[in-house]
C-alpha positions in Angstrom: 0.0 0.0 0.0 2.9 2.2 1.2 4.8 1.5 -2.7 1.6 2.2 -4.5 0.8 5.3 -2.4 4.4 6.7 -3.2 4.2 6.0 -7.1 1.0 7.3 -7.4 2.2 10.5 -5.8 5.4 10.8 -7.8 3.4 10.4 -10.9 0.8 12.6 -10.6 3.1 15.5 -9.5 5.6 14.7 -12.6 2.4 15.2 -14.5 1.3 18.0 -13.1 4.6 20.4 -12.8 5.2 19.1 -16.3 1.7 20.4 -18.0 2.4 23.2 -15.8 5.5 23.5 -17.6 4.4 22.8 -20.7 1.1 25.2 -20.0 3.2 28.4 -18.9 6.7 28.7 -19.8 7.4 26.7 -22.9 7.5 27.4 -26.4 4.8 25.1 -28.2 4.6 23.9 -31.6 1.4 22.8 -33.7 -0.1 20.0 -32.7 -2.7 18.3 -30.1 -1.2 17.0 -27.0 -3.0 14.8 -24.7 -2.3 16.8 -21.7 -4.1 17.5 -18.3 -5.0 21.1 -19.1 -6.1 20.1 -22.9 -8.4 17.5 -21.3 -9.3 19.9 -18.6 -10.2 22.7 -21.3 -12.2 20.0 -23.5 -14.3 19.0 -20.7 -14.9 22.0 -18.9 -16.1 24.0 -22.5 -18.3 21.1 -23.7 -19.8 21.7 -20.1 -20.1 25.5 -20.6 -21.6 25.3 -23.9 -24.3 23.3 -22.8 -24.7 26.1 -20.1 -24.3 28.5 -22.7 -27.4 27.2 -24.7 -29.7 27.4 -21.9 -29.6 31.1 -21.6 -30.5 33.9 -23.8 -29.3 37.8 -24.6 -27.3 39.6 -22.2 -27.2 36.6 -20.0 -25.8 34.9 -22.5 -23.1 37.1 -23.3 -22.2 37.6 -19.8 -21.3 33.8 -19.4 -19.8 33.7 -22.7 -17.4 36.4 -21.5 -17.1 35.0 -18.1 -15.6 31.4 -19.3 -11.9 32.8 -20.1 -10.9 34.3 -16.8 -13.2 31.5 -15.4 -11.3 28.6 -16.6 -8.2 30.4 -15.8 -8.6 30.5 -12.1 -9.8 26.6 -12.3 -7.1 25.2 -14.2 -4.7 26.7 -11.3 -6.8 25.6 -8.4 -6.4 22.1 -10.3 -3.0 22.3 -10.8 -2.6 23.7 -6.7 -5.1 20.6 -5.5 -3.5 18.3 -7.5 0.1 18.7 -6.4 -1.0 18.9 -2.8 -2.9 15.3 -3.3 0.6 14.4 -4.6 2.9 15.3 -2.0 0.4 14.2 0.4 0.3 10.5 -0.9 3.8 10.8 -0.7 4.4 11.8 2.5 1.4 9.0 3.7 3.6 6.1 1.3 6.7 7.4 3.4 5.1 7.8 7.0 6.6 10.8 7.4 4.1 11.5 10.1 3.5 8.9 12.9 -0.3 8.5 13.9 -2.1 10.1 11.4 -4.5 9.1 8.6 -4.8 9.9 5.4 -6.7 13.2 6.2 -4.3 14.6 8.5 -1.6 13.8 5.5 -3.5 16.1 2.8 -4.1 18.7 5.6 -0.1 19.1 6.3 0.5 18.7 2.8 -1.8 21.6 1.9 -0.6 23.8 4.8 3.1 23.0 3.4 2.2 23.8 0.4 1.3 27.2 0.8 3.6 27.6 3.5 1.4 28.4 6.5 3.7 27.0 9.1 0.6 26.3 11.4 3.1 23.7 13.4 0.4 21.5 14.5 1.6 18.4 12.7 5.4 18.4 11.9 7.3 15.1 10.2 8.7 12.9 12.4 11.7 11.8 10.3 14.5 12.9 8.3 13.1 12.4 5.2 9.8 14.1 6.0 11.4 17.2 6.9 13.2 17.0 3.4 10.3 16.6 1.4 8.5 19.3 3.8 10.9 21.7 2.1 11.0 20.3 -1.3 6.9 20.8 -1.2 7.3 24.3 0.0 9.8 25.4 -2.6 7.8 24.1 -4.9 4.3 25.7 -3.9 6.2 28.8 -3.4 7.7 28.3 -7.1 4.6 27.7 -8.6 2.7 30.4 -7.0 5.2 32.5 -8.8 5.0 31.1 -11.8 1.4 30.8 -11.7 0.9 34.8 -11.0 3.7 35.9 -13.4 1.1 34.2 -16.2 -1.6 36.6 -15.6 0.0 39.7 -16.7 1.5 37.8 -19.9 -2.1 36.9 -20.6 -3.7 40.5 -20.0 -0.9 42.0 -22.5 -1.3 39.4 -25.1 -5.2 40.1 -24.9 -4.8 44.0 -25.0 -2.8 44.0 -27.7 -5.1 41.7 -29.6 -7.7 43.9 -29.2 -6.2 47.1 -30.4 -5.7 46.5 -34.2 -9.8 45.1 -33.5 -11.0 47.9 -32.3 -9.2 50.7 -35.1 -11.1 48.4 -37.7 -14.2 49.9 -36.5 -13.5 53.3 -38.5 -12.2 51.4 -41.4 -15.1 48.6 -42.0 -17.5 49.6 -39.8 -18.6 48.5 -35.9 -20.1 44.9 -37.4 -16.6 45.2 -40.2 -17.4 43.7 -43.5 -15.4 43.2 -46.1 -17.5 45.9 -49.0 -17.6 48.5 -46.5 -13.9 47.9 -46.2 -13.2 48.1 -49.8 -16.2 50.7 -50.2 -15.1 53.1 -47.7 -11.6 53.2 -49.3 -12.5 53.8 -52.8 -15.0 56.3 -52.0 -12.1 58.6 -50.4 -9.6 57.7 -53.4 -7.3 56.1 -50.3 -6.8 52.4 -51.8 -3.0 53.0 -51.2 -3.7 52.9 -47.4 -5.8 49.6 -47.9 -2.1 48.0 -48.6 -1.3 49.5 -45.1 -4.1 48.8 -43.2 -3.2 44.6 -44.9 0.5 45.2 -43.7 -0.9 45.7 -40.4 -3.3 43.0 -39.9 -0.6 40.2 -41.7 2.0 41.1 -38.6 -1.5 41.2 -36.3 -1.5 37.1 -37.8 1.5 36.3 -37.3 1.3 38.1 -34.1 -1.6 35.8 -32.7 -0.3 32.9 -34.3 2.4 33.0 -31.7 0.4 34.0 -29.1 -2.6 31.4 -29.6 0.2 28.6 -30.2 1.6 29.4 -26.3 -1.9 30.2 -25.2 -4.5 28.7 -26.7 -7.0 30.4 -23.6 -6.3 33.9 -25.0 -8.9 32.4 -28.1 -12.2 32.1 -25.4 -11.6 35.7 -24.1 -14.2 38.1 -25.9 -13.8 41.7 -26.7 -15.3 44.4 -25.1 -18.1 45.0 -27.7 -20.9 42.6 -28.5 -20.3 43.3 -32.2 -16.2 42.7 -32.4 -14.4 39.9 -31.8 -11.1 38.8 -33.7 -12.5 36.1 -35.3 -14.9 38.3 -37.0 -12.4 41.2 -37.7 -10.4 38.4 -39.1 -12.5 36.4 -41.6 -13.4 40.2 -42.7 -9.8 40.7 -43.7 -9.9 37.4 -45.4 -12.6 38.2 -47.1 -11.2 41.7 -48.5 -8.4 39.6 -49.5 -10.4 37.3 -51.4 -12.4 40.3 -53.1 -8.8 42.0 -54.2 -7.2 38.7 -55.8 -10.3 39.0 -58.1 -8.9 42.4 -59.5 -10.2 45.2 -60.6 -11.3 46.7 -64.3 -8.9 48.9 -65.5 -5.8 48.0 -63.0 -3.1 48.1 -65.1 -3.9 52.0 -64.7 -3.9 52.1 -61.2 -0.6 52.8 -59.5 -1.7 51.0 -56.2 -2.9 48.0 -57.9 0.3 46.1 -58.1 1.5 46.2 -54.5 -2.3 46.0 -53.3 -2.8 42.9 -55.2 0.9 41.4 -53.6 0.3 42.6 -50.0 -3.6 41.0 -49.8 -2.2 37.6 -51.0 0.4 38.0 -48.3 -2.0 38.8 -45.6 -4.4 36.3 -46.7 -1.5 33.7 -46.3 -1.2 34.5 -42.6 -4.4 34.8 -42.0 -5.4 31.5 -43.1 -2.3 30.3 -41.1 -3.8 31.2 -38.1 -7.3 29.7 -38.4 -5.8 26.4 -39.5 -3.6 26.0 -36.8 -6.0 27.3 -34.1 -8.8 24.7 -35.4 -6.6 22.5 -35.4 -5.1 22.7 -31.4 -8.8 23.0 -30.5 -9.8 20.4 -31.9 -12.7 21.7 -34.1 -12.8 20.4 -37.7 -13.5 22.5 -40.6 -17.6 22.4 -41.6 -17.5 20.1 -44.9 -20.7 22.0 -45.8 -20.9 25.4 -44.3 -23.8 28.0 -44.9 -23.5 30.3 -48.0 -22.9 33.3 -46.5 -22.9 35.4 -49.6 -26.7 35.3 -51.3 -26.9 36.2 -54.8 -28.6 39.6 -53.9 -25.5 40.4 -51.1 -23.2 39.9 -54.3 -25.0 41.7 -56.5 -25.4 45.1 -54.2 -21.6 44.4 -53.6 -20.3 44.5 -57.1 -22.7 47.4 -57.6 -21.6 49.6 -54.6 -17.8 49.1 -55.6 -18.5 50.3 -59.5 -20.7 53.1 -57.9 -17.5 54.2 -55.6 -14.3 53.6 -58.5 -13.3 50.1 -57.6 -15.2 47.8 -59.8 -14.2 43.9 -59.8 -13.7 41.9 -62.9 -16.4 40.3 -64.3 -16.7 35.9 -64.7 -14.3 36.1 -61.4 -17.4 34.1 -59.5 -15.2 30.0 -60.0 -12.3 31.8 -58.5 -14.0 33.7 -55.6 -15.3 30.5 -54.9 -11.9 28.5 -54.9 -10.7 31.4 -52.6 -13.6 31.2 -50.3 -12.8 27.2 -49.8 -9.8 28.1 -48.4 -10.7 29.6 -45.0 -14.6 29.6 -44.9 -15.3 26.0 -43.6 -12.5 27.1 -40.8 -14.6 29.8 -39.7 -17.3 28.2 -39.8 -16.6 25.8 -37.6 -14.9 27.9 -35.3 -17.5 30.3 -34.5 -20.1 27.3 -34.4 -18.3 26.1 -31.6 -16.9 29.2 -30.0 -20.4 31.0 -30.5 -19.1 33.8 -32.6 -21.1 35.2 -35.2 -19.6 36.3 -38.6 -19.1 39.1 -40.8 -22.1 39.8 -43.9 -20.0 40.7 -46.8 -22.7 44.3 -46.9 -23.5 45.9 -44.2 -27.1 46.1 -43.1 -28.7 49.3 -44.0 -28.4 52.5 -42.2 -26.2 50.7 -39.7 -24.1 53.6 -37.6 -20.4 52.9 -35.9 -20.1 52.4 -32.3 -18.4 56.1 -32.3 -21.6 57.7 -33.9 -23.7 56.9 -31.0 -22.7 57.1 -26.8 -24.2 54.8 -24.1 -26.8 57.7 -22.8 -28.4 57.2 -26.3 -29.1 53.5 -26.2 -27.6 50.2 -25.1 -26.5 49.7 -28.6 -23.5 51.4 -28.2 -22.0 48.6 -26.5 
């Protein structure tokens, strides 16, 4: 009982201080791990959906935006109550304490761990009061770690969020992809188009890194109801798949040339990103995904861009589609699962940005 007790112990805390490890502090590469917190986050999202389902409108929102920070907090009072269980079936395999039961061998094991020094039960042997200090430097370790994390997290999040929220100007508060193009042909400023793509292709790559060594920073929502960065993304992609169609007349266009090279650049990364994040989170592309263009959306789209300069190239629609295979069932599936909703490729008529309209005028500011 005493050998099994001890293995047990020394197992779980390798695998804990190891996913900890793995969690926190190192660098990750693309793939699917079977690790405690993967399991942990699997589990504790298919749980949170279902909770998610049973409520409606703000509600809804709220515990939507409550799972990140939520899950956060659990995964390291797992990790804490895990390594105590460990060190105290230790401690019970070795006898380090004479007299007591299993009980009183968790409760010294917790009070090491956090270093109380209550002084109520103290080993009785040599090897006790070793592994009493062992368990203390490493509670006190990984409460260091562990709060160190946060902060990463929190700047990783608001940095996400800032190249979001500028997009609001550019492609409106609910961003699409022909008020994007719309709005920059209608001032004659499809040179900083190119810019604003050079931006979002180092935002990618950016969160690819980020969402590699974090994968939690993907279930933190923004601030407003209508952004999120999957949505600002796929928008992006979606301008990107409307410029490699061209446009009549380019070879006239001084800005056509490095607009047409910098889209296929950021539309690279972009995809980069969704693939990889499906991938570590396990959701599958939808074989079949909705049609989220209708003939009539494509229509007023082609018209709006000849109304404002920018016209598109006519018998483009096989290609568009061949572009639109390329991300679309990724997106799909992620905001399926994820609850996200996605960009039109119009915006809805007589729809105002976020900045046109303040709080005191009506919730739908927010």
């Amino acid at each position: 009982m005493e050998v099994v007790a001890i293995v047990a112990g020394v197992l779980l805390l390798a695998l804990v201080l190891w996913d900890t490890f793995e969690t926190i502090v190192l660098s990750k590469t693309v793939s699917r791990r079977f690790s405690l917190s993967s399991i942990f986050y699997a589990t504790a999202w298919n749980l949170w959906k279902f909770l998610v389902r049973q409520t409606r409108g703000g509600l809804r929102q709220s515990v939507l935006v409550s799972f990140g920070p939520l899950s956060l907090l659990a995964l390291m009072a797992l990790w804490a109550a895990l390594l105590i269980v460990s060190f105290g079936l230790i401690h019970f395999g070795s006898e380090t304490l004479h007299g007591h039961s299993l009980g009183d061998y968790f409760y010294f094991s917790g009070v090491t761990f956090f270093t109380l020094g209550y002084g109520d039960i103290v080993p009785a042997n040599g090897w006790g009061r070793f592994l009493s200090v062992f368990e203390s430097g490493t509670g006190f370790g990984y409460l260091a770690v562990v709060i160190s994390y946060v902060p990463v997290l929190y700047n990783a999040f608001s940095r996400r969020e800032k190249l979001i929220v500028l997009l609001d100007s550019k492609a409106g508060s609910n961003p699409s992809a022909g008020e994007l193009l719309k709005r920059h042909g209608e001032a004659g400023a499809m040179e900083a188009l190119t810019t604003l793509l050079k931006e979002w292709e180092e935002w990618s790559a950016q969160q690819l890194e980020v969402y590699l060594s974090y994968p939690i920073l993907a279930y933190y929502r923004s601030q407003h109801d209508d952004q999120s960065w999957l949505l600002s993304l796929t928008c992006i992609l979606d301008a990107c798949s409307l410029i490699a169609l061209g446009f009549e007349s380019d070879a006239d266009r001084a800005w056509s040339k490095p607009l047409y090279f910098q889209a296929q650049a950021t539309f690279a990364m972009a995809r980069h990103v969704i693939v990889d994040l499906a991938y570590i989170n396990g959701t599958p592309p939808t074989m079949n995904p909705y049609d989220r263009l209708s003939e009539r959306d494509w229509s007023a789209l082609q018209t709006e861009l000849r109304r404002v300069g920018i016209p598109l190239k006519t018998n483009s629609e096989a290609k568009f589609a061949e572009r639109r295979a390329l991300y679309e069932p990724y997106v799909v599936g992620l905001a399926r699962d994820m609850f996200f909703t996605l960009p039109s490729w119009v915006p809805e008529p007589g729809a105002v940005d976020n900045w046109q309209v303040s709080a005191w005028e009506g919730p739908k500011h927010f």
